[in-house]
C-alpha positions as CSV (number, residue, x, y, z in Angstrom):
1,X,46.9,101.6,239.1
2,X,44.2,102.5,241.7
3,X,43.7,99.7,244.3
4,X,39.7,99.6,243.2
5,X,40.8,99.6,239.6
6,X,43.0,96.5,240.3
7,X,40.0,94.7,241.7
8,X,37.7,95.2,238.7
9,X,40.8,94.1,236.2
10,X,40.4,90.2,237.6
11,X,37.0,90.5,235.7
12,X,38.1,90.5,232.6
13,X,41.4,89.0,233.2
14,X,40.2,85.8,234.7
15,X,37.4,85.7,231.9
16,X,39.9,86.1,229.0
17,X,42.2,84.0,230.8
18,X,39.6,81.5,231.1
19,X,38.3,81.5,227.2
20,X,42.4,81.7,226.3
21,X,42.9,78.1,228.6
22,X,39.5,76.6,226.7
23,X,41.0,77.3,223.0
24,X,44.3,76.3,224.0
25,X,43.6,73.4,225.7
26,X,40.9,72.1,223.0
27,X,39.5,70.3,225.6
28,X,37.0,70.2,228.4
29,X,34.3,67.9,230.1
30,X,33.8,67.0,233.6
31,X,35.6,64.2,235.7
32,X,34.0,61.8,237.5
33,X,34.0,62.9,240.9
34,X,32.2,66.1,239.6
35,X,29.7,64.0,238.1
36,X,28.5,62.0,240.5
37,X,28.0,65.9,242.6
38,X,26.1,66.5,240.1
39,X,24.0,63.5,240.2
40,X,23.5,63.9,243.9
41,X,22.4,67.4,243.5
42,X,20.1,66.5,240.9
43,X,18.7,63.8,243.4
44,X,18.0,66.5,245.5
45,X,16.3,68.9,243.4
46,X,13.9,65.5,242.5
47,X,13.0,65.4,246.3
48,X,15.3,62.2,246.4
49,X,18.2,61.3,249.1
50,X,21.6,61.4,247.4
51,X,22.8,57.9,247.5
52,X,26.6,57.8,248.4
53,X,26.8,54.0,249.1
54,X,27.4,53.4,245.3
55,X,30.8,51.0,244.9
56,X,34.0,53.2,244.4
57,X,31.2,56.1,244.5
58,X,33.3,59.5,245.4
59,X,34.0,61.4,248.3
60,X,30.7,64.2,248.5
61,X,31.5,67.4,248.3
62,X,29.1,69.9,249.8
63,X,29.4,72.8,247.8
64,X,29.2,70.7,244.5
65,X,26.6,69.3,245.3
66,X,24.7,72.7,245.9
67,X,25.9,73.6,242.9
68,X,24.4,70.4,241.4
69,X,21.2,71.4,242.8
70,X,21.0,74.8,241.5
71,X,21.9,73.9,238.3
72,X,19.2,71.0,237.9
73,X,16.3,73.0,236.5
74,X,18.4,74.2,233.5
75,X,18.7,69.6,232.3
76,X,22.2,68.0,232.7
77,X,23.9,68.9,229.8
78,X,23.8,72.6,230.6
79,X,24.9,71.7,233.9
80,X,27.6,69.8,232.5
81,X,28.5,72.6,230.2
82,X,28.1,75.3,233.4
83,X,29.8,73.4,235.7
84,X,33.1,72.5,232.9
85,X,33.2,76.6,232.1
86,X,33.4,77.3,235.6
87,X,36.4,75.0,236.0
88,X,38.2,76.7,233.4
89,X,37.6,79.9,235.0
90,X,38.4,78.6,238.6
91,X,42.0,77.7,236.3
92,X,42.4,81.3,235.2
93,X,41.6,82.5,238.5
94,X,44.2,80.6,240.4
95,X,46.7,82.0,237.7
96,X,44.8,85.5,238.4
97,X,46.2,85.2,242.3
98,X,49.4,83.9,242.1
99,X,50.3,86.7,240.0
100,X,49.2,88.6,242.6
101,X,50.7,86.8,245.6
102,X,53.7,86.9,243.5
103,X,53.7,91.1,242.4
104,X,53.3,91.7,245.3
105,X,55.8,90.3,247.2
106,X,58.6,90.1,244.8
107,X,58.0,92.6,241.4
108,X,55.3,91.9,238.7
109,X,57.8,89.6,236.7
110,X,58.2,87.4,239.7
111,X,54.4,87.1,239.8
112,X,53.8,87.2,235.9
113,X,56.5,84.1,236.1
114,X,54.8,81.9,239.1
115,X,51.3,81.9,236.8
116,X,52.7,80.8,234.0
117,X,54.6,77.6,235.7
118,X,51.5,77.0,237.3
119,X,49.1,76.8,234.5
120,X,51.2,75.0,232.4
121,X,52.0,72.2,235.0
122,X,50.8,69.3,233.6
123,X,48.5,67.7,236.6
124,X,47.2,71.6,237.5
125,X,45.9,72.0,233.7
126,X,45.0,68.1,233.1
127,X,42.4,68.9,236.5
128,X,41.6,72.3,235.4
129,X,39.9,71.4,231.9
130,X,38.0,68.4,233.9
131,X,36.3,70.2,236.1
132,X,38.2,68.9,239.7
133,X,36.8,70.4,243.2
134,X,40.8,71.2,243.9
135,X,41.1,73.7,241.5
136,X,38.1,76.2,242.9
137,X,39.3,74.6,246.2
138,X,42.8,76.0,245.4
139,X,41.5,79.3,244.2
140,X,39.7,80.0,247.5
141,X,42.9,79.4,249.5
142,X,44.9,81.3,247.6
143,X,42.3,84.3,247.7
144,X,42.4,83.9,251.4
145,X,46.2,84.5,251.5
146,X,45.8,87.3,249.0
147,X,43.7,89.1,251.5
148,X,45.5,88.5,254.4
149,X,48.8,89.5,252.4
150,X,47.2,93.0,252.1
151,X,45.8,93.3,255.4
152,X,47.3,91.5,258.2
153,X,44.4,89.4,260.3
154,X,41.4,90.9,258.2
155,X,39.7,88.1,259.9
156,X,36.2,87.5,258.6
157,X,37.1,87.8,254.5
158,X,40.1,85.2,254.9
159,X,38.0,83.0,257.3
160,X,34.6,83.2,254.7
161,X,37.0,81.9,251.7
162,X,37.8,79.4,254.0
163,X,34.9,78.3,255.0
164,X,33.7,78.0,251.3
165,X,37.4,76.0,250.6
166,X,35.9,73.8,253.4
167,X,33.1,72.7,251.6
168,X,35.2,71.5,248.6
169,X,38.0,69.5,250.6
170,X,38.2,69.2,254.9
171,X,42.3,71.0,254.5
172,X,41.0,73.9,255.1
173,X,39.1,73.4,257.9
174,X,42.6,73.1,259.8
175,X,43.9,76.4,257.9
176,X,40.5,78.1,259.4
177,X,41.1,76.8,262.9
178,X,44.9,77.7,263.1
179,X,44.0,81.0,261.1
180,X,41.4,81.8,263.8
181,X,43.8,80.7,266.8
182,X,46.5,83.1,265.1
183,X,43.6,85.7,265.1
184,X,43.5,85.4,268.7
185,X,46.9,85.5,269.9
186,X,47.9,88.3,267.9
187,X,44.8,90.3,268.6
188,X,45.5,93.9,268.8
189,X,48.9,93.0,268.0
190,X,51.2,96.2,265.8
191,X,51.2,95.8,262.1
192,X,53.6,93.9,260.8
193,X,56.6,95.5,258.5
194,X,57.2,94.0,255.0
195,X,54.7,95.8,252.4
196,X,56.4,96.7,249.1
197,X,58.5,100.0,248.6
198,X,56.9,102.9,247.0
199,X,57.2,103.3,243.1
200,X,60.7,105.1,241.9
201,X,61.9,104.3,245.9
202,X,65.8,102.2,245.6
203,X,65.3,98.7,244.2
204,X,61.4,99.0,243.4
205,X,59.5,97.7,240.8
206,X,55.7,98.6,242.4
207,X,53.5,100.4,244.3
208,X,52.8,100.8,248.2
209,X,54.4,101.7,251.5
210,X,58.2,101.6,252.4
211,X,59.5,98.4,253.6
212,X,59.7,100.0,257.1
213,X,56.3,101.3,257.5
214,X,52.9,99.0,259.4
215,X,51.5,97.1,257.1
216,X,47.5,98.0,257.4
217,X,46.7,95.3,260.6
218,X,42.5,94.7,261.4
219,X,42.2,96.4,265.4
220,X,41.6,94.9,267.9
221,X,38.6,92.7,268.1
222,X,36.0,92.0,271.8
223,X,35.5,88.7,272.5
224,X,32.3,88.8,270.9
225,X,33.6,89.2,267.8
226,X,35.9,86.5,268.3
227,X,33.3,84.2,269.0
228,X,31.4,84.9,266.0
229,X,34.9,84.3,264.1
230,X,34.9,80.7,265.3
231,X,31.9,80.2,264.6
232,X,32.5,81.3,261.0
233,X,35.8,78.7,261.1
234,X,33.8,75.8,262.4
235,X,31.1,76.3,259.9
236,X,32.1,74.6,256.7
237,X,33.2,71.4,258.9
238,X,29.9,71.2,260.8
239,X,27.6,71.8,257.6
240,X,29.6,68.8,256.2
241,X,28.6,66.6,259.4
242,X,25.3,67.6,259.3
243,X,24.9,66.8,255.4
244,X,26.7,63.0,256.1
245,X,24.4,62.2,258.7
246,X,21.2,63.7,257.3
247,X,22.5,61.7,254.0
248,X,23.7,58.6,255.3
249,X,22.7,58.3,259.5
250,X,26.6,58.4,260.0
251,X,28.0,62.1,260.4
252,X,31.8,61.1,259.6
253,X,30.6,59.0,256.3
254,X,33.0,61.3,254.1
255,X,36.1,60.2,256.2
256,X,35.3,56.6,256.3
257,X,34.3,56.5,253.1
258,X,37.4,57.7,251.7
259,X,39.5,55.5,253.2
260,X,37.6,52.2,252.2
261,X,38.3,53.8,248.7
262,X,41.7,54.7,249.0
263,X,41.9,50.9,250.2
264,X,40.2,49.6,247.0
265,X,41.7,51.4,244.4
266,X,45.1,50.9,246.5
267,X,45.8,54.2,246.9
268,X,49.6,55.6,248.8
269,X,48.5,56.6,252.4
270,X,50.0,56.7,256.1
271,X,52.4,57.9,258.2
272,X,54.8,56.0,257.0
273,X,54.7,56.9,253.2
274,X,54.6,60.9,254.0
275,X,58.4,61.1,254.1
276,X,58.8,59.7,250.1
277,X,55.2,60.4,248.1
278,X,54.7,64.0,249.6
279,X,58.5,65.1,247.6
280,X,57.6,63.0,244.7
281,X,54.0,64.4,244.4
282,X,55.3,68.0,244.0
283,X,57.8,66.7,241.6
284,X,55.3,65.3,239.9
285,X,53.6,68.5,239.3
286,X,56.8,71.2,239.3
287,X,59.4,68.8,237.6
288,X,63.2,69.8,238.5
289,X,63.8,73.2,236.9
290,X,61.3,74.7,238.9
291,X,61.8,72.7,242.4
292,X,65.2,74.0,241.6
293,X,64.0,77.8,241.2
294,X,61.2,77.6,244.4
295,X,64.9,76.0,246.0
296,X,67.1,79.2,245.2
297,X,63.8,81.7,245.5
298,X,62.6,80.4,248.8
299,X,66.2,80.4,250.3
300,X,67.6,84.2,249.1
301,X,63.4,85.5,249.5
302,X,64.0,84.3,253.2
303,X,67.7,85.3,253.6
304,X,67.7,88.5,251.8
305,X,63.8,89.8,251.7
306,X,62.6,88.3,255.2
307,X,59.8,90.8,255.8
308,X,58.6,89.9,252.4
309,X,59.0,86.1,252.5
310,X,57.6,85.3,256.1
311,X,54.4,84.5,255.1
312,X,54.6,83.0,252.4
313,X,56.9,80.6,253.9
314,X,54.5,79.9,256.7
315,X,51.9,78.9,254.3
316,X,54.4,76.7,252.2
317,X,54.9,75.1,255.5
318,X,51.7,75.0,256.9
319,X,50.4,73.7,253.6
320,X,52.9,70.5,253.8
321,X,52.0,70.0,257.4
322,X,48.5,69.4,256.6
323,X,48.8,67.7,253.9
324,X,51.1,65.3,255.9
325,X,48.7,64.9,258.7
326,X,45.8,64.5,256.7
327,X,47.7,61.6,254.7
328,X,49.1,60.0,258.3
329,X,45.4,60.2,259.2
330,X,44.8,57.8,256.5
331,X,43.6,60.1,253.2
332,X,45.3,59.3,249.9
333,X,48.5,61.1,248.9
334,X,47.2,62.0,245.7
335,X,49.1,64.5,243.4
336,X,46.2,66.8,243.4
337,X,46.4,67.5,247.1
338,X,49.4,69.0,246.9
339,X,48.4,71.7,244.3
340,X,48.3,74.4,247.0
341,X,52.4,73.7,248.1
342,X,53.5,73.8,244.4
343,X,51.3,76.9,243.6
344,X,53.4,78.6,246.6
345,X,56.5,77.0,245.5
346,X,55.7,78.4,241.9
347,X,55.5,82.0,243.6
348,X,59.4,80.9,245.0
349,X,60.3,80.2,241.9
350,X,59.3,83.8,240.4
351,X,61.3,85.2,243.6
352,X,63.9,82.6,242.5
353,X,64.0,84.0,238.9
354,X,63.1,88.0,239.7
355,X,63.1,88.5,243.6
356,X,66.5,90.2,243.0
357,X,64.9,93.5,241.9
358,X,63.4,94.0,245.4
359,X,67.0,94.8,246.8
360,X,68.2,98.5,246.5
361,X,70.2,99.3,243.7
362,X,73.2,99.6,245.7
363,X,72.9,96.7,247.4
364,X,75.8,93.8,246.6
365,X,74.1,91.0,246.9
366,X,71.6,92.2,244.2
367,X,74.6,91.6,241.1
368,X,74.9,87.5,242.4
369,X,71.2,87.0,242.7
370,X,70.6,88.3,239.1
371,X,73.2,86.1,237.8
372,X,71.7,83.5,239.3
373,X,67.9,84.2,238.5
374,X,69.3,84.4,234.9
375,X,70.6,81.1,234.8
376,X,67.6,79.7,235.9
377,X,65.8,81.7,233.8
378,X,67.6,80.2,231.0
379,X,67.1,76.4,233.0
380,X,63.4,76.7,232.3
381,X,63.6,77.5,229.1
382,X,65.6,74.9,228.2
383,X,62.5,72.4,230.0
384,X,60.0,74.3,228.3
385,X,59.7,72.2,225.1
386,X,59.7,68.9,227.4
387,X,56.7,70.4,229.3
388,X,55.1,71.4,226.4
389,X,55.4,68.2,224.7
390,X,53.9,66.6,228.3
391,X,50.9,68.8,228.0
392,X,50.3,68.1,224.8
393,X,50.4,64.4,225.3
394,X,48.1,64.7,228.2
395,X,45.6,66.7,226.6
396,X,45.4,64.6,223.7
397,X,45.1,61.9,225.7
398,X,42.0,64.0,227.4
399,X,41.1,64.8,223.8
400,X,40.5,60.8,222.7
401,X,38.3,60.7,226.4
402,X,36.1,63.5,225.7
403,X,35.2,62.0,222.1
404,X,34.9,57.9,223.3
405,X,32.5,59.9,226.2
406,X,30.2,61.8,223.9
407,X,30.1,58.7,221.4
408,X,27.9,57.4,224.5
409,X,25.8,60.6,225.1
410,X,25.3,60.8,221.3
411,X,23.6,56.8,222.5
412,X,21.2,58.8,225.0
413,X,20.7,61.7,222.7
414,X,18.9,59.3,220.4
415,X,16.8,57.5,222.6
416,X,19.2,54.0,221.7
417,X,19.9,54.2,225.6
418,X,17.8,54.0,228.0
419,X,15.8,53.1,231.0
420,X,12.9,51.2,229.0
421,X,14.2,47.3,229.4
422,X,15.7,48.0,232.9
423,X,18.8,49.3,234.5
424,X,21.7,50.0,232.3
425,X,24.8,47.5,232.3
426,X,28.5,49.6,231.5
427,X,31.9,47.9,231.8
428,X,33.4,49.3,234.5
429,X,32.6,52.4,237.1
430,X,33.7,55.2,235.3
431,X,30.7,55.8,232.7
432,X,28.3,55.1,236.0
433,X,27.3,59.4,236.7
434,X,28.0,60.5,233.6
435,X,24.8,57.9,232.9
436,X,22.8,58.8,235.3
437,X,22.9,62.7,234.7
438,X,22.0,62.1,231.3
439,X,19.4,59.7,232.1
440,X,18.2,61.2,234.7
441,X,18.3,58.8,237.4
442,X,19.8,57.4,240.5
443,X,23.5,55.8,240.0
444,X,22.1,52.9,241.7
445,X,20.2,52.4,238.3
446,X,23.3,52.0,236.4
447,X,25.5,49.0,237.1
448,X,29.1,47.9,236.4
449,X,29.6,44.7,235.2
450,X,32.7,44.1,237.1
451,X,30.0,43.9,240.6
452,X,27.1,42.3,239.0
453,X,25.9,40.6,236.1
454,X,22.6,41.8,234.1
455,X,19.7,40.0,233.6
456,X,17.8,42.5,231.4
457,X,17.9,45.7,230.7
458,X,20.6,47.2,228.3
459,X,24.5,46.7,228.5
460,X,27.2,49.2,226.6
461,X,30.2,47.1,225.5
462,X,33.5,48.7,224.3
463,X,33.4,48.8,220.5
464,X,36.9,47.9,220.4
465,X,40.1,47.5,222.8
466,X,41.2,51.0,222.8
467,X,37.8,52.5,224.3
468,X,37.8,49.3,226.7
469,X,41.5,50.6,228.1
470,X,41.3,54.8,227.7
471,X,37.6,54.5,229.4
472,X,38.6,53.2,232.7
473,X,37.9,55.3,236.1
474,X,41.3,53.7,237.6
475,X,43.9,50.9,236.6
476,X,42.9,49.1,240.6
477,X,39.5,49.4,239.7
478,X,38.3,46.1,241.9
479,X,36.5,43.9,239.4
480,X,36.0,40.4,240.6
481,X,33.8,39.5,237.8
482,X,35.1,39.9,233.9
483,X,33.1,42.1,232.2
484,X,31.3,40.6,228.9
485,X,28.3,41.1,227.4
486,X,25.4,39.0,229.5
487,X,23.6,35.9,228.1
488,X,20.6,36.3,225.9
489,X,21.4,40.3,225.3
490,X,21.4,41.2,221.5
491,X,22.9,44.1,219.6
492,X,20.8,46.8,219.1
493,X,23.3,49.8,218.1
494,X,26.8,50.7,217.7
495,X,28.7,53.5,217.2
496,X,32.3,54.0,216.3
497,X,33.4,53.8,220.1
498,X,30.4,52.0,221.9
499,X,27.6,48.7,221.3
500,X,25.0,48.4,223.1
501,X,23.0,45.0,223.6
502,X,19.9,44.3,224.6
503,X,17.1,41.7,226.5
504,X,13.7,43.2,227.5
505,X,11.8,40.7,229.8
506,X,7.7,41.0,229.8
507,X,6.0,42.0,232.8
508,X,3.7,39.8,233.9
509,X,0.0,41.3,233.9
């Protein structure tokens, strides 16, 4: 298939893709992180300063929040409904690019095989169909290796994905930087060898170059240009400084923030926990068949196909490093962070499975490798009803969230909930943005009962024990009080998953 031809299939690809994950899944709504971007971007777009200092309120996320803005004008519930379809496709896309990545280093089965681990890894789909910032983030930093797969240092393309990545999560400000310093020490360096054989050529399954010949290498840039190169690397982390202190007075508020967070919801950080949470976080999301696959791929891809494997072992590596140092710098180890090293182990694995057909024909360690890509063939799909029964559980447990959450927009739909006795009393953080989108108003307007009590206004109680425990926005959610319904409030209406209680208190004159 013609290169340009390639490019325009992702279109409809990732947009099939994308409407194949939505039926499949059944689900989709938008987490809570994503929801209080949205709620700052809506603050914006009322001439209002986003107000970050909100309890157990999110890290901000730049880009988000633009996106927040832009979608204001069109009410919250289409931006809710925007911003959810755009997470599914951000899903199909990262499926989209590891099949890429993974054709065309190792043969369109490997690739074919590395997409379909990812998106049916449990935390990777559970994140997708919720709308989480690490998905696109992951997306944009797989694009960026795609490109520079095809072109060693292209430079600008791989540094602008970055740059966007950089406004969704601060990892990829240190890939830009170390990209850009690469960039510099290689400049006007020879192509590098490694691009796949020719079709019909001894051991090939694709298109392209022999294994011998340059790979196509940017020339040689003046220092001009790579000035303006770092200027493009260091923009994503300086537009995030400015927005913190234009938002809050204090340009490092997203770091510090985070951490007091990570403190209060007693999250896994430091130095001292990297060695055990970063291995169990990717088996978390990879489970053992394929940690065992990524194990065999990664060691024969970088034995047996060096050329091939080198960079995508550097940016295995270089993706654990970071996450290591951002975590000994005293960030959360959180399973989602590590999407980016499972998504390249999940290309191992499809070199694990299928790299063998990039040897020649004739070669004798092909025969051993196939042997050995069939039993772990046969490995995962002996796992595969296991991980299916996982994803189902998950998404049916996303499934019984989705309908307790729109039992309390049907509320606001109907005018039962509202601004019109006071601020609005809920039982614990989590329903806090999704409120304040709705209603149109600053989180600060909306109050968990675990931080204060009400004296008027309106307060939603769980209708019943099972809302009170799914609807939760984390099991160390701090609440020094107990959340109850306040004195003097009386019921007002109920649905199957929410009451809501009322005391409206005269103003005087």
């Amino acid at each position: 298939m013609p290169a340009q031809l390639k490019r325009f299939a992702a279109i409809p690809a990732v947009l099939l893709g994308a409407l194949a994950l939505r039926l499949l899944a059944g689900v989709g709504f938008a987490n809570y992180d994503t929801l209080y971007a949205l709620v700052w971007g809506q603050q914006l777009a009322r001439g209002s300063t986003p107000q970050y200092g909100i309890p157990l309120a999110p890290t901000p996320h730049p880009l988000v929040e633009a996106l927040g803005l832009a979608l204001a004008p069109l009410g919250p519930r289409t931006a809710q409904d925007v911003t959810v379809a755009l997470g599914f496709l951000a899903l199909a896309g990262c499926g989209w690019v590891v099949y890429r990545l993974g054709s065309h280093w190792f043969g369109r089965a490997a690739g074919a095989l590395a997409a379909a681990i990812l998106l049916t890894r449990v935390p990777v789909l559970s994140d997708g169909v919720r709308a989480y910032v690490d998905i696109p983030y992951l997306l944009l930093v797989l694009a960026a290796l795609l490109v520079e797969s095809r072109r060693r240092r292209a430079g600008a393309p791989v540094l602008a994905l970055l740059a966007l990545a950089g406004l969704l999560r601060p990892e990829a400000w240190a890939f830009a930087g170390l990209y850009w310093v690469y960039l510099v020490a290689f400049n006007g360096a020879r192509g590098e060898t490694g691009a796949p054989e020719p079709a019909g050529a001894p051991g090939s399954t694709g298109a392209g170059p022999p294994a011998s010949a340059a790979r196509p290498t940017a020339p040689a840039r003046s220092p001009r240009e790579l000035a303006g190169l770092a200027v493009l690397a260091a923009s994503a982390p300086l537009a995030w400084v400015l927005s913190d202190a234009l938002v809050t007075g204090h340009p490092l508020w997203s770091l510090t923030n985070t951490r007091h967070t990570a403190h209060e919801l007693d999250r896994t950080t430091g130095l001292a926990d990297v060695p055990e949470y970063i291995p169990r976080r990717l088996g978390e999301i990879l489970r053992p068949p394929v940690l065992l696959a990524a194990a065999l791929g990664g060691v024969l891809s970088v034995r047996l196909l060096w050329p091939r494997a080198r960079l995508l072992a550097a940016a295995g590596a270089l993706a654990v490093v970071v996450f290591a140092a951002f975590a000994t710098a005293g960030l959360p180890i959180n399973t989602r962070y590590a999407f980016l090293a499972a998504a390249i182990l999940c290309v191992f694995a499809g070199a694990g499975v299928f790299g063998w057909t990039r040897l020649a024909r004739d070669d004798r360690r092909r025969r051993p490798w196939m042997l050995a890509g069939a039993v772990l063939a046969l490995a995962l799909l002996a796992y595969a009803p296991a991980q299916y029964r996982s994803a189902h559980s998950e998404l049916r447990s996303l499934a019984r969230q989705q309908r307790i959450q729109d039992d309390l927009l049907a509320l606001v739909d109907d005018g039962a909930l509202a601004l019109r006795c006071g601020p609005v009393g809920v039982p614990n953080h989590r329903p806090i943005p999704l409120l304040a989108l709705r209603l149109r108003t600053s989180p600060a307007n909306v109050l968990s009962a675990q931080v204060r009590r009400l004296t008027h206004g309106t307060y939603v109680d769980p209708a019943n024990a099972t809302v009170a425990r799914d609807y939760t926005l984390d099991r160390h959610d701090p609440h020094p009080l107990v959340a109850s319904v306040p004195p003097g409030f009386a019921p007002t209406r109920a649905n199957r998953s929410w009451q809501l209680y009322e005391r409206c208190v005269a103003r005087a004159g």
